[in-house]
N, C-alpha and C positions, 0 to 999 in steps of 0.2 A: 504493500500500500504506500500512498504517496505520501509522505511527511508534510504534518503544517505546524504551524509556531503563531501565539497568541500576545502580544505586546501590548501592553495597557500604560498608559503614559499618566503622569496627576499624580501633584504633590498630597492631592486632598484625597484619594485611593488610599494612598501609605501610610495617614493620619487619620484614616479612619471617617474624615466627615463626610466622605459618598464610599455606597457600596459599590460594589464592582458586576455590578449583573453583567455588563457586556462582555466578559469571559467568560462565565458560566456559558451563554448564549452564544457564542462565536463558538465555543469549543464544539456544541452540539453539533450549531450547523458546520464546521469542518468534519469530525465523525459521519454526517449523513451524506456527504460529499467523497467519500471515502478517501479520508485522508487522515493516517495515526497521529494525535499531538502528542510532540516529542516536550514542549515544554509554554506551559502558560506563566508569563512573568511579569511584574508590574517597576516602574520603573520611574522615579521624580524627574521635573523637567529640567531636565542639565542635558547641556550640549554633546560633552564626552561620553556621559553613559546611555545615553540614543544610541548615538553613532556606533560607540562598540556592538553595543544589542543588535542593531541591524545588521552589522557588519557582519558578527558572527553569524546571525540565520542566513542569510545570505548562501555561506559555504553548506549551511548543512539541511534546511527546509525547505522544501518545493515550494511551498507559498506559508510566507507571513501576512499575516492581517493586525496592523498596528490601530491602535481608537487612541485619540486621546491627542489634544495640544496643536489641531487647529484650529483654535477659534483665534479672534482679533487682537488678545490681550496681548502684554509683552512676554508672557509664557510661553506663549504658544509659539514652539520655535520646533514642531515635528518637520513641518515644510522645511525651512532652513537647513536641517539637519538630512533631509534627503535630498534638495536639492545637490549640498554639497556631496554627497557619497554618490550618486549617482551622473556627477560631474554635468550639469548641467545646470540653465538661466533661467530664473524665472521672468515670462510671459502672461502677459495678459490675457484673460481668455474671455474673448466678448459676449460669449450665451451668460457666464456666470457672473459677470458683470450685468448682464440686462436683467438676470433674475434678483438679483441683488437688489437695485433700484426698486424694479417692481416691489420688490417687500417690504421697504422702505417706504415707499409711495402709499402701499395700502396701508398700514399702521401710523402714518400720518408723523414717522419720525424722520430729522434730519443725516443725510448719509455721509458718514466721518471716513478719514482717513484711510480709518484702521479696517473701517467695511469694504471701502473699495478694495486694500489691497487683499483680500479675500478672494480677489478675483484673478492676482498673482497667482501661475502653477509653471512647477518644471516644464521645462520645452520639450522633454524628453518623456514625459509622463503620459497614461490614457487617463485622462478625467473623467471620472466618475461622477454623472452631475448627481445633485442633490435637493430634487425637490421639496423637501421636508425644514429646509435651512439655507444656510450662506457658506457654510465651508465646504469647498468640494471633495468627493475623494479623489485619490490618486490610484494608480496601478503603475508601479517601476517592472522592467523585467532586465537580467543578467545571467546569459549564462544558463537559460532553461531555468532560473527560479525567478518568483514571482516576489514580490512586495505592495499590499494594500496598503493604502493610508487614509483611516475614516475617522468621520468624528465623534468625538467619546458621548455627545447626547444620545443614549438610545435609541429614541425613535429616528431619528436621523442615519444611525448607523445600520439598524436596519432595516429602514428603506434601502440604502443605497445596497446592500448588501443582498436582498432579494431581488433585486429590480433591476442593478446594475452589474455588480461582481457576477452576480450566479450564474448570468448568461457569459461573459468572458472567462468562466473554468472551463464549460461545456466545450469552449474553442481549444484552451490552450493544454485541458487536463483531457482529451476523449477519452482515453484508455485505463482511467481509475476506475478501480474495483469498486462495485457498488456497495455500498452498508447500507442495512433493510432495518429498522428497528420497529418494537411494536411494544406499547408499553399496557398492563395488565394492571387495573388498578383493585388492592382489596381493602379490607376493614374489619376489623374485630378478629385478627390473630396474630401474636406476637412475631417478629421476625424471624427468632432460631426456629418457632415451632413449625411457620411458612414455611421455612426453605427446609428444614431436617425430616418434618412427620407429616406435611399435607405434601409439597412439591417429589420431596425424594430425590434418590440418585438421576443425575443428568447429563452423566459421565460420557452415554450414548452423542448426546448431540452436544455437547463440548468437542467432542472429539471430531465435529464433522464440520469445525466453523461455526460455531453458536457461543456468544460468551451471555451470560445470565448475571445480572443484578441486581441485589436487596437493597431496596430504598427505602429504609422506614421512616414516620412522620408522627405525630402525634395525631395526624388524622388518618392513618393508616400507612401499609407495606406499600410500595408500589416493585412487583415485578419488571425491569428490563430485558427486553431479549433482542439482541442483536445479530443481526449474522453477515457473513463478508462473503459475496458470491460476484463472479464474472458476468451474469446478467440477471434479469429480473425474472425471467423463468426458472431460474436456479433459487435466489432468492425465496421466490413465493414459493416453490417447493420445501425450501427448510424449516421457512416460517409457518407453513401448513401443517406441517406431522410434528414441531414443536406446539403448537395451536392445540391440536388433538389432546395432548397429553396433556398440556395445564388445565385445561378445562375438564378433560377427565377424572384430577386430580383434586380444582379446586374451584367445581364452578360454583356452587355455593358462596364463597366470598367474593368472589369475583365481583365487584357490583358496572365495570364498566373498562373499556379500553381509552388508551388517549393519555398522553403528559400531561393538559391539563382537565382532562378529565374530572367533574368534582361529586364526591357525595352525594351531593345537594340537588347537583343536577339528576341524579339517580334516580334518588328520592322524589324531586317533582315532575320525570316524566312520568312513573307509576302513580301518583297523586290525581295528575293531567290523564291518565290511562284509563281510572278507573273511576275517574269523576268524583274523589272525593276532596274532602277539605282541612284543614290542619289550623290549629290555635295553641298556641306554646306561652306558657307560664314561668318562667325566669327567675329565680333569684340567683344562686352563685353563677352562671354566667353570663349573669346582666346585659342579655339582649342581641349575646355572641349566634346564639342556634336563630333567632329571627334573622339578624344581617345574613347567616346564612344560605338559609330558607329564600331571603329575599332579592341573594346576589345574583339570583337566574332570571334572566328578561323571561318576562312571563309569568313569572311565579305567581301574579293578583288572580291566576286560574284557579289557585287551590289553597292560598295562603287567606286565611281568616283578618290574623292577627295577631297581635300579643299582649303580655302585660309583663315588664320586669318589675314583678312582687319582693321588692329587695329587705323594706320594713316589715315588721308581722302585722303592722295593722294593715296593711293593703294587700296582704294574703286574708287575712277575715273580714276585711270590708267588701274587696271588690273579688274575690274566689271563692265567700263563705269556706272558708278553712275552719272549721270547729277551735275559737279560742279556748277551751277546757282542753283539749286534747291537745292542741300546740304547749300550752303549758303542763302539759304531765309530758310528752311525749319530747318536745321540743322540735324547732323550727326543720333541724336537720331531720328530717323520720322517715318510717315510709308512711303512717296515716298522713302525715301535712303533702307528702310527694303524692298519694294517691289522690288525698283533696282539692288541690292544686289542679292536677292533669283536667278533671272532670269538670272541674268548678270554670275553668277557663273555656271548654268546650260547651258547656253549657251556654256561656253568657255569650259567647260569640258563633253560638248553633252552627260548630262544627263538626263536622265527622270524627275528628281525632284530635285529642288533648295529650299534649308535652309536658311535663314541668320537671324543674332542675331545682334542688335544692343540696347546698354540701357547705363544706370548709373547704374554699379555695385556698387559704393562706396567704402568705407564709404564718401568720398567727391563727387562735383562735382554739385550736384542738385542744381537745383533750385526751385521758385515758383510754374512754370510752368511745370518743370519736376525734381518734387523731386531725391532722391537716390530711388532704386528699382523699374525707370520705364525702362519698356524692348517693342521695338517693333522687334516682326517675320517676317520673311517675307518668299512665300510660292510661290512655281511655278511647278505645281501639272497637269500634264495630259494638258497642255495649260491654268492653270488659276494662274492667279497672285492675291493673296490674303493678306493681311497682319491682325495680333494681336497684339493689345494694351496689356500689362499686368503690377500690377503694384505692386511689393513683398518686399520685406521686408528691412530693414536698415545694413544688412549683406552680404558681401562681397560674400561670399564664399557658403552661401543658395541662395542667386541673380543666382548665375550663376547654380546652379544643378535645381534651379527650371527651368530658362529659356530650359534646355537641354528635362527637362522633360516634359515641353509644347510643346516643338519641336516636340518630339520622338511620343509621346502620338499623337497629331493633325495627324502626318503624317498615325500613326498606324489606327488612325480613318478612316481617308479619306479612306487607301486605305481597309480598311474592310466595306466601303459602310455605313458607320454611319453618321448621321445628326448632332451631338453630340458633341459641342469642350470641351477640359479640365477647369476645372474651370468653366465654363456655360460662355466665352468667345466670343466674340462674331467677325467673320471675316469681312473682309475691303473691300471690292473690287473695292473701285472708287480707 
């Protein structure tokens, strides 16, 4: 396979005040480009240690893709830095000069300096415009290796990168080995248990071009499988009789394919499936399982509504939660999780009631209920059921687990499975 190298430029990268998604993201898309990255690197904006960086991939990566340190400021000296390595003037390039204006023109701002020379690019370079912004990219070549140079705004980077680079690999790369990936999303089974006691030995299609990987999350496993084949007949063959077997294995969890594939969306096409409707009662994840619920265009098909009942008195005022029994039992239980689920689908005449009540943390626990006990509570077709669950010392994993026991139990129920997440077991006295 053909080697690529990931350069990340930004003083504010290595300091930590912007994250780094566009390596994550370039890594992908070089992988599904079939191309092995030999090394992703991030790098402050100084002249010397550019130049070396490039210099080096140069000798040994078929294409780098550097982000980072074209925009106007005085930092941004990527440009400078390949001009000069790849011995060549910078020229004026009049499309991205006219787009430039234009942009300027429509925002009603005045065009400096430092924007026009934005429209400075090596004479020796293919530009990559950039309809998304002002800095263009660049494509250098030497020697049968390649050098992008895009800009570190994400959406900028890629645009140009789908829209512009992808079609000049196609030219310059025809003969890379395709990588086929397909990603299996599940919920509600720990990782060793995935991959050692449901998935098994994989030894067969390791051995034939398939590499496999465990992504866990606090919203669930996600499966990678990738495979490296000479064409896409080959490809879908491997990914076929791989296909077979996970599913054979673990269709049950399985709730959906896709990287960004979500729960939620799971959850509300079978909601949208079966024409029912869902009301979720909140206190320890304050509102987390509604955004959820509610991050799918669409969702006003089967979402009710909510109440984040965070104080007791707005679980007995507005859920009729029995106050005698919140104070014998207390707010954490499963009678206030069972009265909760039902009281909220009641008032909001939906099909199905949620409610979360726990110790998120990091304080609060006790003996008896340490930090990371959560009880659900579930009001499902006429049954009132509640789960005990008991996760972890963290705040902020507390409450995505509790959403994805929610999401996951409901997804089960209403797909007729026997089955709860985590091998969990429900309440119904």
């Amino acid at each position: 396979m053909r080697k690529g190298r990931v350069i990340s430029i930004g003083n504010e990268l290595l300091i930590g005040d912007t994250i780094n998604t566009n390596a994550a993201w370039l890594g992908r898309f070089l992988t599904e480009k079939g191309f092995t990255n030999d090394q992703i690197i991030t790098l402050p904006d100084g002249y010397e240690v550019i130049f070396n960086a490039v210099h080096d991939a140069i000798q040994t990566a078929d294409l780098t893709i550097i982000t980072g340190g074209l925009g106007p400021t005085h930092d941004d000296i990527t440009k400078k830095v390949l001009a000069d390595l790849f011995d060549s003037k910078l020229v004026e390039n009049e499309n991205v000069l006219n787009h430039i204006k234009k942009i300027f023109e429509k925002r009603g701002f005045q065009l400096s300096k430092s924007n026009i020379e934005q429209a400075l690019v090596p004479d020796n370079c293919e530009v990559l415009f950039n309809k998304q912004g002002t800095a263009p990219g660049m494509l250098f070549s030497r020697n049968g290796k390649y050098v992008a140079a895009l800009p570190g705004v994400p959406y900028e980077m890629k645009w140009i990168t789908e829209n512009q680079l992808s079609e000049k690999l196609q030219v310059y790369f025809p003969d890379s080995e395709l990588w086929a990936t397909r990603y299996y999303k599940t919920a509600g089974v720990p990782e060793s248990t995935l991959s050692d006691d449901v998935i098994g030995d994989l030894s067969d299609f390791l051995n034939n071009g398939v590499e496999i990987a465990y992504l866990p999350s606090p919203g669930g496993v996600t499966i990678r499988a990738g495979v490296s084949a000479l064409s896409e007949p080959e490809a879908d063959k491997k990914l076929r009789l791989l296909n077979e077997y996970i599913y054979e294995k673990a269709e049950d969890i399985i709730f959906g394919e896709g990287r960004e594939y979500s729960l939620s969306e799971a959850v509300g096409e079978l909601l949208a499936q079966q024409s029912k409707t869902i009301a979720v009662a909140e206190s320890c994840t304050g509102g987390l399982l509604s955004n959820s619920l509610t991050d799918i265009p669409g969702s006003s098909r089967y979402v009710k509504g909510g109440v984040v009942a965070y104080e007791n008195d707005v679980k007995v005022n507005l859920l009729k939660v029995s106050e005698p029994e919140m104070e014998q039992f207390g707010a954490v239980s499963k009678q206030v999780a069972l009265q909760m689920a039902r009281g909220v689908a009641e008032k909001l005449n939906a099909d199905i009631g949620v409610s979360t009540t726990g110790i998120a943390g990091p304080d609060g626990g006790t003996e008896d209920k340490p930090v990371g006990t959560v009880w659900l509570g579930f009001w499902i077709n006429g049954e009132n059921f509640a789960i005990h669950a008991l996760f972890t010392n963290d705040r902020i994993i507390n409450k995505e687990r509790t959403v994805m026991v929610a999401l996951e139990t409901i997804r089960r129920r209403l797909k007729g499975l026997k089955s709860y997440p985590y091998n969990l077991k429900p309440d119904y006295s």
